[in-house]
C-alpha positions in Angstrom: 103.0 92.6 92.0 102.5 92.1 88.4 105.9 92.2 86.3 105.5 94.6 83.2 108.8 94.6 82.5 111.9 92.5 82.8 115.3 92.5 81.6 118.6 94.4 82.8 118.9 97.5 84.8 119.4 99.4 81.5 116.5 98.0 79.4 114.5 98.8 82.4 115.3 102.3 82.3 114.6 103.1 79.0 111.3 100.9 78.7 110.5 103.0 82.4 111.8 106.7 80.7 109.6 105.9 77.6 106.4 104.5 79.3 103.0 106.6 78.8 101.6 108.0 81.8 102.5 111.2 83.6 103.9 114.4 81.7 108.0 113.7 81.7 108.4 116.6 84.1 106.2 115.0 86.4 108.2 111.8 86.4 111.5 113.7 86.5 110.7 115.3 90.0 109.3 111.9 91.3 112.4 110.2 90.5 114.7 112.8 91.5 112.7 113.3 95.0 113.4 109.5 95.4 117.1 109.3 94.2 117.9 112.3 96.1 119.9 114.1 92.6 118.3 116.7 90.4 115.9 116.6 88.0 118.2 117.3 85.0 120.9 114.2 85.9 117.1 112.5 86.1 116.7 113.8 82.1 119.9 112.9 81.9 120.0 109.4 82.8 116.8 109.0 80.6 117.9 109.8 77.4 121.2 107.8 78.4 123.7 110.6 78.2 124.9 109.9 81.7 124.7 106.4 83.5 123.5 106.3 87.2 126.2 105.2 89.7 126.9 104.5 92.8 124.0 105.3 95.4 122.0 106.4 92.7 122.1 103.2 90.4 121.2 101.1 94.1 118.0 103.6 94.9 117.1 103.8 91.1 116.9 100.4 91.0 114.7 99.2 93.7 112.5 102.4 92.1 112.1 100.8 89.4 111.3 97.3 90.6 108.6 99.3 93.2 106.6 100.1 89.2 106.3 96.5 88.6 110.0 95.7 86.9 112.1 92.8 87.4 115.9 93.8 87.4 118.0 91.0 86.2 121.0 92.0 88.3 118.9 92.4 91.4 117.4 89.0 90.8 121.3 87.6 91.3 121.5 89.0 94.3 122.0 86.9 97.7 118.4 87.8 99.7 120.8 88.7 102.4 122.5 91.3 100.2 119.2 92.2 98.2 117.5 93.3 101.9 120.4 95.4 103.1 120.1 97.0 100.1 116.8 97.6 99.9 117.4 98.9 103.6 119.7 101.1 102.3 117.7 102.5 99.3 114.8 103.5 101.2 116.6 105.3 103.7 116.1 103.0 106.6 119.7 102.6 107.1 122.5 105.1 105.9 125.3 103.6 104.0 128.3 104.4 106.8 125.5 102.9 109.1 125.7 99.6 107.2 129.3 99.7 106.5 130.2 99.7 110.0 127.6 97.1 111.1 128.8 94.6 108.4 132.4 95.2 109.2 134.1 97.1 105.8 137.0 99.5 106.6 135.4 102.9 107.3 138.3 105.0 106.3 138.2 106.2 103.4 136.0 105.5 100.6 137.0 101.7 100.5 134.1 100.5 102.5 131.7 102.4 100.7 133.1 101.4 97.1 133.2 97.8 98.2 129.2 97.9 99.5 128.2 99.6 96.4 130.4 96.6 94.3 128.1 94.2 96.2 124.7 96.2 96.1 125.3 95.8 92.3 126.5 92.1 92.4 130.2 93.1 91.5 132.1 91.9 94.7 131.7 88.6 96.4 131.1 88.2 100.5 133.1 85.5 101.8 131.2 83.5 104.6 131.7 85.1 107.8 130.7 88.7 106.5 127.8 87.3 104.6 126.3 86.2 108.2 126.6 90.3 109.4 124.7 90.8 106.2 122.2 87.9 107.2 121.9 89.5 110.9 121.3 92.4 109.5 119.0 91.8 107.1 116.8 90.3 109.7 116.8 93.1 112.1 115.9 96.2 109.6 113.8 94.3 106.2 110.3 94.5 108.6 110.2 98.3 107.7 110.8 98.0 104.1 107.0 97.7 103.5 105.9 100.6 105.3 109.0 102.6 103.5 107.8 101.6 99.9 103.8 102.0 100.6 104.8 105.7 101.6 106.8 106.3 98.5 105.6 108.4 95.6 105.2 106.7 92.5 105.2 107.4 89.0 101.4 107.1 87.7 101.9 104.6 84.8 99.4 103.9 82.0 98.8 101.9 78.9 97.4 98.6 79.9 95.3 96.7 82.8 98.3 95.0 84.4 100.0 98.9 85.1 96.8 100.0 86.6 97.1 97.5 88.9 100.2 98.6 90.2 99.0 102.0 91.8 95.8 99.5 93.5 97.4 98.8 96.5 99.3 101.9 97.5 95.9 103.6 97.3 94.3 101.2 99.3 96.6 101.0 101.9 96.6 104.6 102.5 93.1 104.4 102.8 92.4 101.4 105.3 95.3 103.0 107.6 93.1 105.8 109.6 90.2 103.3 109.6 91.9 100.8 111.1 93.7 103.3 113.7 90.8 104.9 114.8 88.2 102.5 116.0 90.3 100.5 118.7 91.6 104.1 119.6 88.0 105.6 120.2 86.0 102.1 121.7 88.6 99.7 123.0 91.6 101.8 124.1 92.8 99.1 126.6 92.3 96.6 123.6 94.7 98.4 121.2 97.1 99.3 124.2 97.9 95.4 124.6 98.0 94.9 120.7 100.9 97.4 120.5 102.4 95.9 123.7 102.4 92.6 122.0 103.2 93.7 118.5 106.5 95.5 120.0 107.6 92.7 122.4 107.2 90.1 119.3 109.3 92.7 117.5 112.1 92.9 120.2 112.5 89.1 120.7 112.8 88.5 116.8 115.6 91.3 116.9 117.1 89.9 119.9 117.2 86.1 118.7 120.0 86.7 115.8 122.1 89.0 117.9 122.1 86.7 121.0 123.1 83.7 118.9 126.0 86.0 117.7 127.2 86.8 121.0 126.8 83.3 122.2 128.5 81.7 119.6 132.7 81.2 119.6 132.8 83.9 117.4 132.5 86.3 120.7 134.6 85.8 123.9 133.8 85.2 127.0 134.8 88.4 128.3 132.8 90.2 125.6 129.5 88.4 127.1 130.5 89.3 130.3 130.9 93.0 129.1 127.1 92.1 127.8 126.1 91.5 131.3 127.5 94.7 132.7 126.5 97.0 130.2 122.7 95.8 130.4 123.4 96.2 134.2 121.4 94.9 137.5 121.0 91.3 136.6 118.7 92.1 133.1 119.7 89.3 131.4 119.2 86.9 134.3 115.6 88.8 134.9 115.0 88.9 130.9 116.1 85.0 131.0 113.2 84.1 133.4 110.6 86.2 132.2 110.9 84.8 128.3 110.6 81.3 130.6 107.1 82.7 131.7 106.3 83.6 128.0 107.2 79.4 126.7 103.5 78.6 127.9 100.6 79.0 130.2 102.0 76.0 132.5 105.6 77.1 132.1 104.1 80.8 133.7 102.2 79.4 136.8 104.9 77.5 138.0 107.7 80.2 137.8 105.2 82.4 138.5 104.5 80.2 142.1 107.7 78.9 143.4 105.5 76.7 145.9 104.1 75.3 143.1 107.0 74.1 141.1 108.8 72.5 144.6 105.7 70.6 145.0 105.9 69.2 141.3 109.5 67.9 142.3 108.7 66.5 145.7 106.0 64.3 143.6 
């Protein structure tokens, strides 16, 4: 995307309030819709009688950087702590969501106060916490593409570079039915298998980060254990052999044919 803009969150805002392009109104509701406040703490934060805080500064922010603006206290961020909150901005994960999964107290408003101190690069993550952040990170920042293709944006104008900013949303939205439709209609069985293979690559990325969690020391033996009997009948064991199957064509035919592999060992 083509920076038009960069500097801190503040210069950002104003530069983004005084912009040309849709009527103010216009670009009052679009923000508000995104930020989830109304539109007159939207008029508000423009002509910088109130400062956005909390969950509002973290969504307005990645708004802005969505319209082509580079945030200099997002650019600071750990890309561990810039996904999550990205994750969190567009909804994908809530914030008690995230608090719990990263490990801050949930009583209270202390683990919410100390997320938004680290959303805005305020609050340091010591090691061990910074790997939940990683973890998580990894298992949710897939979506973020979809989220910010399907988000309303402000229509900006004035030069070539900001035209090119609403390009691809409109081509995207476009392509989409085109692309769904055809396999649909001629090759049914062909698209069945692509979504098959698109969600199984999608569940072994998830599960890669949270099995090396579990099998690390950082986990006890008896919490793998209680891994084992919460998945229930052996699924580990089963899911163990089939990813086998999955390492290669060779690796498949011979756990596929028992005969097979005892044969390979007696030569």
């Amino acid at each position: 995307m083509t920076t038009i803009f960069e500097g801190s969150f503040a210069k950002c805002l104003t530069h983004f309030a005084q912009v040309p392009g849709e009527a103010p109104t216009d670009k009052h509701k679009k923000v508000a819709a995104f930020t989830g406040v109304g539109e007159q703490t939207v008029r508000r934060w423009f002509n910088g009688r109130v400062k956005p805080m909390g969950e509002s500064l973290t969504r307005l922010m990645f708004y802005l950087e969505l319209h082509g603006y580079e945030i200099t206290e997002l650019e600071v961020l750990s890309p561990p702590i810039r996904d999550v909150a990205q994750i969190y901005a567009f909804r994908i994960l809530s914030l008690t969501e995230i608090v719990d999964l990263v490990g801050y107290p949930k009583e209270g408003r202390v683990g919410t106060d100390s997320l938004y101190r680290v959303f805005h690069g305020k609050q340091s993550v010591p090691n061990k916490r910074m790997q939940k952040f990683a973890t998580l990170a990894e298992l949710y920042k897939d979506q973020i593409p979809e989220k910010q293709r399907g988000t309303v944006r402000v229509n900006i104008t004035g030069s070539t570079s900001d035209h090119k900013l609403q390009a691809p949303p409109a081509r995207v939205e476009a392509n989409v039915p085109v692309r769904a439709a055809a396999p649909l209609q001629k090759k049914s069985s062909q698209s069945e298998h692509e979504a098959i293979i698109a969600s199984l690559a999608g569940s072994v990325k998830a599960l890669i980060p949270l099995a090396q969690m579990v099998s690390s020391d950082g986990f006890t033996a008896e919490e793998r254990t209680q891994v084992r009997e919460l998945a229930g009948n052996n699924s580990v064991f089963t899911l163990a052999n089939l990813l086998y199957r999955l390492c290669g064509e060779r690796a498949r035919e011979m756990h596929s044919n028992p005969a097979a592999t005892s044969n390979q060992k007696g030569r």
